[in-house]
C-alpha positions as CSV (number, residue, x, y, z in Angstrom):
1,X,-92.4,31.5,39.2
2,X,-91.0,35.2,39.1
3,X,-87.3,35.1,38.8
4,X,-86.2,31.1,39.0
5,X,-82.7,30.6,37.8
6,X,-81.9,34.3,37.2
7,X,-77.9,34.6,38.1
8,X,-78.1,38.5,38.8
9,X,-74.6,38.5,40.7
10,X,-74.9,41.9,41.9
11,X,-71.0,42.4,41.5
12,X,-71.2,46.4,40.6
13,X,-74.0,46.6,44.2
14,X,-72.3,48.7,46.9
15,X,-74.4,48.2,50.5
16,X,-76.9,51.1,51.1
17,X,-75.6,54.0,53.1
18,X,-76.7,53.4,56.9
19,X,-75.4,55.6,59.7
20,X,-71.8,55.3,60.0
21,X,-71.4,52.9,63.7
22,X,-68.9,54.4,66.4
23,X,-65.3,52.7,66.0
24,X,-65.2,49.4,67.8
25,X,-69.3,49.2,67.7
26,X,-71.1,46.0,65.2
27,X,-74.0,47.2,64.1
28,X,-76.9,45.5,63.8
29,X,-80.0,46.4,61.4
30,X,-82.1,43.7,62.8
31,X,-84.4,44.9,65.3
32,X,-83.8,42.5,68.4
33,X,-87.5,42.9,69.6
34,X,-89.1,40.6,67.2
35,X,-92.0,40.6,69.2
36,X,-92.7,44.2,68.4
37,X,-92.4,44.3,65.3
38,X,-95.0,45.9,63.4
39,X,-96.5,46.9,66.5
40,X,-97.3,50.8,67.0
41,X,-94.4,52.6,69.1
42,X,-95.5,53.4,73.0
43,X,-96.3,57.2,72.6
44,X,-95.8,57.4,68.8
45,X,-98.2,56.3,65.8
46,X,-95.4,54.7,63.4
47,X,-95.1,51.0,64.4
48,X,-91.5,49.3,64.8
49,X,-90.3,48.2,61.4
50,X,-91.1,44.5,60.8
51,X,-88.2,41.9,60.8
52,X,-87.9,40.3,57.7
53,X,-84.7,38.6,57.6
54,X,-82.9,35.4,59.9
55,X,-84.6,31.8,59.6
56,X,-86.8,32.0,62.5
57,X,-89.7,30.6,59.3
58,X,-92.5,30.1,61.8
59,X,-91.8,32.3,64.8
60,X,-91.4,29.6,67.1
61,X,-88.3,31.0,69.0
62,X,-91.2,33.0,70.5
63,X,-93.3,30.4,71.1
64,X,-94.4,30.8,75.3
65,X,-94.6,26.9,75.7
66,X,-91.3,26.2,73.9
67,X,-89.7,28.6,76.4
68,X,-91.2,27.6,79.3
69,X,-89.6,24.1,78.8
70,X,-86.0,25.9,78.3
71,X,-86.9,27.7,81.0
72,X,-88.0,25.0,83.3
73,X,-84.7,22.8,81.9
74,X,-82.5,25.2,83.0
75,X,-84.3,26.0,86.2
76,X,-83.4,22.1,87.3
77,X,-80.8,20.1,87.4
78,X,-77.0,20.7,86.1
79,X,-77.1,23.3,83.0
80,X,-75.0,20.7,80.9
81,X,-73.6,17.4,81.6
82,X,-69.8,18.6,81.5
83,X,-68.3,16.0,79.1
84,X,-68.6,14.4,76.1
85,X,-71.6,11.7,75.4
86,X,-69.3,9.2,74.9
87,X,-67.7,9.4,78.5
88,X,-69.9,10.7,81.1
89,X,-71.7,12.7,79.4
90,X,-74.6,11.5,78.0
91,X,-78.4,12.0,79.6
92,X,-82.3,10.5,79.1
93,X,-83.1,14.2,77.6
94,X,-81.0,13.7,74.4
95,X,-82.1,10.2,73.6
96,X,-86.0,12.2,73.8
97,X,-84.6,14.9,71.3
98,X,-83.0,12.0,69.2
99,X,-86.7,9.9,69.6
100,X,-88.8,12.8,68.4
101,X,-86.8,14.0,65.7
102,X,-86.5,10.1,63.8
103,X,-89.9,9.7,64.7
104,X,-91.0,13.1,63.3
105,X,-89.3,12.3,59.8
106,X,-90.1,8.6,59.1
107,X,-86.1,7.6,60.0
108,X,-84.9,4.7,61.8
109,X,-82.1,7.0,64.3
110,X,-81.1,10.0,64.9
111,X,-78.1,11.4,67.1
112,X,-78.4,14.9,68.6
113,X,-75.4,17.4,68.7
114,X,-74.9,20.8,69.8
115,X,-75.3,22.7,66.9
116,X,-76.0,22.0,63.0
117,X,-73.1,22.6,61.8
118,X,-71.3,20.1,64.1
119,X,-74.1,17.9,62.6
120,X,-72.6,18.5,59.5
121,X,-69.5,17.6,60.2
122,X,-70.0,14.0,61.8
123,X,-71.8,12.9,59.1
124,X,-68.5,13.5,56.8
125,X,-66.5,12.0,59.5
126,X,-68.5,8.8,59.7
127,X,-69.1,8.0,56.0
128,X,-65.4,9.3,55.2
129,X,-64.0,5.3,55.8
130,X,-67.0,4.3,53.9
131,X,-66.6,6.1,50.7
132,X,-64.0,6.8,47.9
133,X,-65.5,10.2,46.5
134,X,-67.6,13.3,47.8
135,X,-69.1,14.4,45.2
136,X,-70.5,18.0,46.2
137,X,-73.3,20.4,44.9
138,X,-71.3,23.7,44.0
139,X,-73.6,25.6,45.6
140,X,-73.4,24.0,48.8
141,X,-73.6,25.7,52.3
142,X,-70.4,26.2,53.9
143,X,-70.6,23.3,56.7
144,X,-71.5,20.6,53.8
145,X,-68.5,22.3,52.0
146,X,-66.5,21.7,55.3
147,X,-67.3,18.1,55.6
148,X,-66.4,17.7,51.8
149,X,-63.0,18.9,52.7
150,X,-62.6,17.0,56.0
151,X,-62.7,13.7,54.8
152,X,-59.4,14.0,53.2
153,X,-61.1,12.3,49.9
154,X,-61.0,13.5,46.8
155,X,-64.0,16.3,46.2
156,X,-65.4,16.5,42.8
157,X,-68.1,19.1,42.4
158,X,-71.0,19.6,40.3
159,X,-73.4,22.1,39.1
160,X,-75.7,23.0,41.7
161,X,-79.5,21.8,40.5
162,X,-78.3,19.7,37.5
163,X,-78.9,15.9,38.1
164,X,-77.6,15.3,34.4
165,X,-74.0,17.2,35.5
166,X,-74.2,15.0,38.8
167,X,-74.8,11.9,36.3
168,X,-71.6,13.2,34.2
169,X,-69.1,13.4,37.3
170,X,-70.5,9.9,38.5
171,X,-70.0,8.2,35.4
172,X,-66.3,9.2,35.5
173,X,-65.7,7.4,38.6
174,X,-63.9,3.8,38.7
175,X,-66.5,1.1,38.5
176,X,-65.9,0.8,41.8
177,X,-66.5,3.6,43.4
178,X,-68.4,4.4,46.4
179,X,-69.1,8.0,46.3
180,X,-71.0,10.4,48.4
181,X,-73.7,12.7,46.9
182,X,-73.5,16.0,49.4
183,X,-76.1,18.7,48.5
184,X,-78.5,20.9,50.6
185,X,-82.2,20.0,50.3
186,X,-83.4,23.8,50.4
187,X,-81.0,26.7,49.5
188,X,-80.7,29.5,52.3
189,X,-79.5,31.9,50.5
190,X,-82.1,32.0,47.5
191,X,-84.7,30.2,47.9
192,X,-85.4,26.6,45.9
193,X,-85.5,22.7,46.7
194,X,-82.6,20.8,45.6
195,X,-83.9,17.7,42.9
196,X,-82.6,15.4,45.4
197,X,-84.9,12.8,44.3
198,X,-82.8,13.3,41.0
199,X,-79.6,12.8,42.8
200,X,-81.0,9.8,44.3
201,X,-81.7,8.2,41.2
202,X,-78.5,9.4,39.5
203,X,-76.5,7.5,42.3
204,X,-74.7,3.8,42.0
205,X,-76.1,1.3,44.1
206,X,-73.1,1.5,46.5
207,X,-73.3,5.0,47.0
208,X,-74.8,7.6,49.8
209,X,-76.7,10.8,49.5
210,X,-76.1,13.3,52.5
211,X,-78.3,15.8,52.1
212,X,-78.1,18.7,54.6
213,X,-81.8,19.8,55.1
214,X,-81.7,22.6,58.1
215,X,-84.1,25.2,56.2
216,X,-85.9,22.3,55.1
217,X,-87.1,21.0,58.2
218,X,-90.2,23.1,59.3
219,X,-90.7,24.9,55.7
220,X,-91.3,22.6,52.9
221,X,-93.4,19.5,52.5
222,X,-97.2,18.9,53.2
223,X,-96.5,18.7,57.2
224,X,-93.0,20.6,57.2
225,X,-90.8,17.7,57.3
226,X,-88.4,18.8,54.7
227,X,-87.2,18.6,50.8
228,X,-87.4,14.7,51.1
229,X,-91.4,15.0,51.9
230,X,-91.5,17.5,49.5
231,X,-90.6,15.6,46.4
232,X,-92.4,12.5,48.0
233,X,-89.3,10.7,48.8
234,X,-89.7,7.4,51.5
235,X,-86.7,6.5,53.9
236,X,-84.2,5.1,51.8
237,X,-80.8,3.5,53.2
238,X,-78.9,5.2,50.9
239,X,-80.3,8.3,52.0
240,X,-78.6,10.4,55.3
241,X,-80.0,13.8,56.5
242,X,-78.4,16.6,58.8
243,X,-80.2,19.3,60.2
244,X,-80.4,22.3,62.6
245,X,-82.8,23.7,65.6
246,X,-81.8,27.1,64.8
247,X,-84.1,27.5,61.8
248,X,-87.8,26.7,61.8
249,X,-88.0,24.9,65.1
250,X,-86.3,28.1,66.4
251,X,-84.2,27.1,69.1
252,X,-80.5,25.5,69.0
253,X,-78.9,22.3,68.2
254,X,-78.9,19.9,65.6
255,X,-79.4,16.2,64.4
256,X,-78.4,13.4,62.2
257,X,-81.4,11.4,60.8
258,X,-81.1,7.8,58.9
259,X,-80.8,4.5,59.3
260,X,-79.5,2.7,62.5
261,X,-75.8,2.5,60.3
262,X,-75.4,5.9,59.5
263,X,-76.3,6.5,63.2
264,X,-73.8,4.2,65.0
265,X,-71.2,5.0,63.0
266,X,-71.1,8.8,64.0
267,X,-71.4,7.3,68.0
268,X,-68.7,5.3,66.7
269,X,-66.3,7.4,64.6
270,X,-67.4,10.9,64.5
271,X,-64.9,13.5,66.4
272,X,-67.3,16.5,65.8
273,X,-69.7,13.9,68.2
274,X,-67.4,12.5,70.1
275,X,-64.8,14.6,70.8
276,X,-67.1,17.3,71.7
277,X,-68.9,18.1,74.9
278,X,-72.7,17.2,74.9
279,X,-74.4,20.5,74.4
280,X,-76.5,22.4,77.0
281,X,-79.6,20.1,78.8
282,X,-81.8,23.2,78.4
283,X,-81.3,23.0,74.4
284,X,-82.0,19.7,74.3
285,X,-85.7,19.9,76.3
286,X,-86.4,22.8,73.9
287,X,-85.5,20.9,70.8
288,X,-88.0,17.8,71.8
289,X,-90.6,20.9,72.9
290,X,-90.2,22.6,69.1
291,X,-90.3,19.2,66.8
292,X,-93.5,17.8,69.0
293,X,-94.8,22.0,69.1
294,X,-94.5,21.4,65.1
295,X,-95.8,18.3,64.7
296,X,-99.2,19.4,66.4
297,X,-99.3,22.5,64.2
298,X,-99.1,21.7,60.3
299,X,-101.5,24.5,59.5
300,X,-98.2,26.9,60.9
301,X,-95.9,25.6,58.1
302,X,-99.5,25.7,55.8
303,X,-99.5,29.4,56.3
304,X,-96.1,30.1,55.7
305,X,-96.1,27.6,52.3
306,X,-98.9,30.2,51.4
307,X,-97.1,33.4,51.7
308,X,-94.4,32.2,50.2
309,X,-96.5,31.2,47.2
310,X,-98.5,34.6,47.2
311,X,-94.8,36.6,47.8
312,X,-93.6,35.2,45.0
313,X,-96.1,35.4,42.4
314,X,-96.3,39.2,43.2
315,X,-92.4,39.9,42.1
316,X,-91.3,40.7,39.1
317,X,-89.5,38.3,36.4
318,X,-86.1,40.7,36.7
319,X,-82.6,39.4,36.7
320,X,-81.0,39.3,40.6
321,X,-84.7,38.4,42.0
322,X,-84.0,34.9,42.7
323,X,-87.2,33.6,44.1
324,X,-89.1,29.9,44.5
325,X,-92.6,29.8,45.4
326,X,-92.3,26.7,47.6
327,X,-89.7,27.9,50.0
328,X,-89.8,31.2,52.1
329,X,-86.6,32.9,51.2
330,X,-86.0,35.5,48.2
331,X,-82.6,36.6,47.2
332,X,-82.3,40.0,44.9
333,X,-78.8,41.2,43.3
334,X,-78.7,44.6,43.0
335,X,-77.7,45.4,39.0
336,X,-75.8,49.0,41.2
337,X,-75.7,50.6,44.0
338,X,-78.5,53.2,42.8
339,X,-80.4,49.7,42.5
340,X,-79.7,49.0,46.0
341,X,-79.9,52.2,47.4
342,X,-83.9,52.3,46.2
343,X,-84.9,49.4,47.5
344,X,-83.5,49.8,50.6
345,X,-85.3,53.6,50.7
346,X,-88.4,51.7,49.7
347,X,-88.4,48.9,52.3
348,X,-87.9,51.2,55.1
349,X,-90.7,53.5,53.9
350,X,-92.9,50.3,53.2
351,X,-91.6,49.8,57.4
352,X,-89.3,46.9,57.0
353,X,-86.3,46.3,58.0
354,X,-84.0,46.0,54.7
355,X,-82.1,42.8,55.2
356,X,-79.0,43.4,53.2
357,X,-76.2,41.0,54.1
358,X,-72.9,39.5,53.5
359,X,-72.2,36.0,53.6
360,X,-70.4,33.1,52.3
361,X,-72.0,32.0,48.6
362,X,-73.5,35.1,47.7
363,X,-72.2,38.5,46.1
364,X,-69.4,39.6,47.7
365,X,-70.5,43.3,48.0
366,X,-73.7,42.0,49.5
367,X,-77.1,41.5,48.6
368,X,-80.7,41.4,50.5
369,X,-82.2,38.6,51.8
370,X,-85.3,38.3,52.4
371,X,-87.2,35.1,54.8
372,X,-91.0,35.1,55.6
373,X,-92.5,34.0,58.5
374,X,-95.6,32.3,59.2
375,X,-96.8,35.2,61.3
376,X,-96.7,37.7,59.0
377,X,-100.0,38.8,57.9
378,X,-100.6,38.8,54.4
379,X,-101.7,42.4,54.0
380,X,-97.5,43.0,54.9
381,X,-96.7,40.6,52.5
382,X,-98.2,42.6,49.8
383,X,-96.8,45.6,50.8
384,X,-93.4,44.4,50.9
385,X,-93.9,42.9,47.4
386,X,-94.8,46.2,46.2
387,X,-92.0,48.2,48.0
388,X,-89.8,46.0,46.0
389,X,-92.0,46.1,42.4
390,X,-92.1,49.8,42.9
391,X,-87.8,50.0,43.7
392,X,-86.6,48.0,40.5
């Protein structure tokens, strides 16, 4: 496994020089026309540089049938309900999302929301009354972060990966403690599955583990249904999961999966669900359209689990390449910016599109990041692994 648990922090990395944008202008370096990708220009021989960044893991944001049922939501009826789902606001087209998604992953309940993040949140609302401590994986994406810190309790982290560090902070804790374990199942940024079945033997009887799963879901485990399948994990009461739409499934909103409990009390208690108006009907339909569209199609996430595995056995062991075989996304830390300045000269000769990025949890000065998808075609997937061998 090239590169697993290098710390390459790419401090002394400046980003690549790009064209400088006109004042007032974003610029984007992602082209917007995933379709095209890779595809030959109309009149020209050089095809469109291929995508390889975002968290769209198995192209289904493309998918015709998915957007035929957005389209066909939106084409009927009100585009949104107009209030919260606790007032008037509720409809038969979230209760489906909800349906599909528990009975996808094994769980007793689900509750829908508008986005992942807002997911996120409710869960820390909910269990906040419930709990005395968060105890959060350092390495944590932001909105699990964000829920630590909204539920006023006391937030005692540990080392991201390390059961016997989580064991350590949980053994400090009064004897009667109720803590709450909140981790990611799959990290974005680099790549990896969280030991969450570690942290869910690590944890006191009257304790929860909130694990937030959204580039999980779709990417890892025998039929795609996340880090808990993975590492052969069964529903478990202790056990809470949030997750997005935006990622694999490729459309929008996002979910709370566990037992009835967990379930009621964000209905009950949760601002980030109650206080918040019921997301658009259209994102709802497409949500139920991508978990049955994956559901029907393990052989998608199959594919992807394989280039993945073939990606990452083709890099080399280097500091700053931070890569996991079983999960499609590969960090690399520049060592400098004449690092970084050659790989991003040798993806864009190789015809990709170099994904360097900043965001919250990685190198400050940036770093690329680099997601598969399940329709790439492997021959690209070697050639991108060489554009990077051949840059380091």
């Amino acid at each position: 496994m090239a590169g697993q648990g290098s710390q390459g922090d790419g401090r002394t990395a400046t980003p690549p020089r790009r064209r400088r944008p006109r004042p007032g202008v974003v610029a984007f370096w992602v082209s917007t026309d995933l379709a095209a990708a890779g595809r030959p220009r109309v009149g020209g021989d050089r095809p469109e540089p291929v995508t390889i960044s975002g968290c769209d893991y198995l192209g289904l944001s493309l998918d015709p049938a998915i957007r035929e049922v957005w389209v066909r939501a939106s084409a009927s009826g009100p585009l949104q309900t107009g209030a919260s789902r606790v007032t008037t606001g509720d409809h038969p087209r979230y209760r489906r999302a909800e349906a599909a998604i528990a009975a996808f992953l094994g769980e007793p309940a689900a509750t829908f929301l508008a986005t992942g993040y807002l997911a996120s949140l409710a869960v820390a609302q909910a269990l906040a009354g419930e709990t005395t401590h968060v105890v959060l994986d350092d390495a944590a994406h932001t909105c699990v972060r964000d829920g630590a810190a909204l539920t006023g309790l006391p937030v005692l982290p540990f080392r991201s990966g390390d059961p016997e560090a989580l064991r350590r902070v949980l053994g400090r804790l009064p004897r009667s403690a109720r803590p709450l374990v909140a981790t990611d199942g799959v990290r974005g940024l680099r790549g990896g599955i969280l030991p969450i079945d570690a942290y869910l033997a690590a944890l006191p009887g009257p304790g929860w583990l909130w694990v937030d799963d959204a580039h999980g879901i779709g990417t890892v485990g025998r039929g795609g249904r996340g880090a808990v399948e993975a590492l052969g994990l069964g529903p478990d009461p202790r056990l809470v999961r949030s997750l997005t739409g935006s990622k694999a499934l490729g459309v929008a909103g996002g979910a709370v999966v566990g037992q009835a409990a967990v379930v009621d009390r964000i209905r009950a208690h949760a601002g980030a669900y109650r206080a918040s108006s019921a997301p658009p009907l259209a994102v709802a339909a497409a949500f139920t359209a991508a978990v049955g569209r994956l559901r029907r199609t393990p052989g998608r996430v199959r594919r992807l689990q394989a280039l993945a595995a073939r990606f990452s056995a083709a890099l080399p062991d280097r500091p700053g390449v931070l890569t996991d075989p079983r999960t499609p996304v590969t960090a690399i830390h520049p060592v400098d910016a004449a690092q970084a300045q050659r790989i991003d000269s040798a993806l864009q000769a190789a015809g990709f599109v170099p994904p360097w990025i900043r965001y919250p949890g990685g190198p400050a000065e940036g770093f690329f990041r680099i997601a598969l998808r399940a329709t790439l075609a492997t021959g690209q997937v070697d050639r991108l692994a060489r554009a990077i061998r051949d840059a380091l």
